[in-house]
C-alpha positions as CSV (number, residue, x, y, z in Angstrom):
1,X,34.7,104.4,-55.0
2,X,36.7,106.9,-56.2
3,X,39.1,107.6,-52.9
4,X,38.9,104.4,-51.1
5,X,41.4,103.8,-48.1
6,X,44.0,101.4,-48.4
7,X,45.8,99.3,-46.1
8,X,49.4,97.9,-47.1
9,X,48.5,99.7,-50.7
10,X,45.0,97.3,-51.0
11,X,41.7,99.4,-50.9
12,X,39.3,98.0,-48.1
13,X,36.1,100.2,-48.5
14,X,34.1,100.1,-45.2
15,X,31.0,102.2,-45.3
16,X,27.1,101.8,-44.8
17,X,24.7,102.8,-47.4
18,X,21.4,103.9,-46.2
19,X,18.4,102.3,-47.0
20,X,20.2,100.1,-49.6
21,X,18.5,96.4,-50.4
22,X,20.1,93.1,-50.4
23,X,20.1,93.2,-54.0
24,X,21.8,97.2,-54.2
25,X,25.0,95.8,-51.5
26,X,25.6,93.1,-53.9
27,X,25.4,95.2,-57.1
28,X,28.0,97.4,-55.1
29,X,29.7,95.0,-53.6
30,X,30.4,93.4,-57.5
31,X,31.5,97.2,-58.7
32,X,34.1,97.4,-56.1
33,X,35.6,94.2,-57.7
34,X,35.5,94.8,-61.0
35,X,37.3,98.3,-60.4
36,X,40.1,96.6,-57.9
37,X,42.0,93.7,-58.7
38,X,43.0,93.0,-54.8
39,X,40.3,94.7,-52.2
40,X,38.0,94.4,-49.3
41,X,34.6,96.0,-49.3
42,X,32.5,95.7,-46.4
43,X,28.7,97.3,-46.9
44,X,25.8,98.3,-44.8
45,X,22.7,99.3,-44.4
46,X,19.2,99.2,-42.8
47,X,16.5,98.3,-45.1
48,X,12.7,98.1,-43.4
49,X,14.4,98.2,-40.1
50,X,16.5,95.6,-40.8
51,X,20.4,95.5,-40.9
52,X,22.0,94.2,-43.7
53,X,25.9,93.6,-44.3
54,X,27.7,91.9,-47.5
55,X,31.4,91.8,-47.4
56,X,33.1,90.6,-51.0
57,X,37.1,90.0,-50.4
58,X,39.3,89.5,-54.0
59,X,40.1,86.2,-54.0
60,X,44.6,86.8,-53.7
61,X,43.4,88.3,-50.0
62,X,41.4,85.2,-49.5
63,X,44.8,83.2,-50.3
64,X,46.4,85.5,-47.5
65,X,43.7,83.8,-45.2
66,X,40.7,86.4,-44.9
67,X,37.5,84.7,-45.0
68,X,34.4,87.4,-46.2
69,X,32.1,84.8,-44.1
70,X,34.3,85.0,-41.0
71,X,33.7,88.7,-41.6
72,X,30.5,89.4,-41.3
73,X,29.9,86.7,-38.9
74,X,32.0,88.9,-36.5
75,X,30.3,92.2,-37.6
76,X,27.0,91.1,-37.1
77,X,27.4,90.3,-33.2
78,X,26.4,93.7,-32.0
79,X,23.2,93.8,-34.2
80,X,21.7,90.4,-32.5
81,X,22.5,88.2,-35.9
82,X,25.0,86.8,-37.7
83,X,25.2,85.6,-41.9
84,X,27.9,83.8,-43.6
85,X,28.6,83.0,-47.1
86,X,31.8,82.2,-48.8
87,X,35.5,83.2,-48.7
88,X,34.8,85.5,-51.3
89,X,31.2,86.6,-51.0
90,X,29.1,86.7,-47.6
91,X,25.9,88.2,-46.3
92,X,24.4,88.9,-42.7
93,X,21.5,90.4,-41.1
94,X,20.7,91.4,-37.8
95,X,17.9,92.2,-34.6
96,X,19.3,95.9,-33.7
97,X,19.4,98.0,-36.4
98,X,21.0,100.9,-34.0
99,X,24.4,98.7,-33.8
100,X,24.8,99.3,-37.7
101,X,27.7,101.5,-36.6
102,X,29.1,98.9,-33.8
103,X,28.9,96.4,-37.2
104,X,30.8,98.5,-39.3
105,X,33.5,99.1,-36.3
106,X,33.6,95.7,-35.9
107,X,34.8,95.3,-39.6
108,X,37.2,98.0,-39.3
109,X,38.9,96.0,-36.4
110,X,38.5,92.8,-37.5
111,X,40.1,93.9,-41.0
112,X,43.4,95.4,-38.8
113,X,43.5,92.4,-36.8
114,X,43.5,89.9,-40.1
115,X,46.3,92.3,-41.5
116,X,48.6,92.8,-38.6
């Protein structure tokens, strides 16, 4: 977390982190916002074949109209699933655990399509 990207000057960390649990993208998820004020993270892994993805968003981004559940929801469609959550804090799974990298593209370009 120490050279994450930035977009307009607001870190958005996009990444996937191998055989991470549910519980492991959430702990992560909640470091990234204690260390940034304004951010996006968007987290995945497979864990027992399974894909997982958490997005977190800081909540003055979610006043700018990004939506962590409208993120994963998009993210997820290459794996066969789909999640949701809140503005804030969201959480999908998924079928096809060799999409993970289609999922975390997805992210990327959903991200650039929210900010421009």
């Amino acid at each position: 977390m120490e050279n994450v990207p930035q977009e307009d000057g607001v870190p958005v960390l996009i990444t996937s982190l191998p055989e991470a649990d549910a519980g492991t993208l959430r702990q992560m998820a909640d470091r990234f916002r204690q260390r940034y004020q304004s951010g996006v993270v968007f987290l995945a892994s497979v864990f027992n074949a399974k894909p997982l993805l958490i997005a977190a968003i800081t909540e003055d981004l979610v006043d700018r109209g990004l939506h962590a559940g409208n993120l994963v929801e998009f993210a997820a469609q290459p794996l066969g699933g789909g999640g949701g959550g809140r503005p804030t804090l969201a959480q999908a799974g998924g079928k096809d655990p060799s999409q993970l990298d289609a999922a975390l593209t997805n992210a990327q370009n959903w991200v650039k399509k929210i900010w421009y």
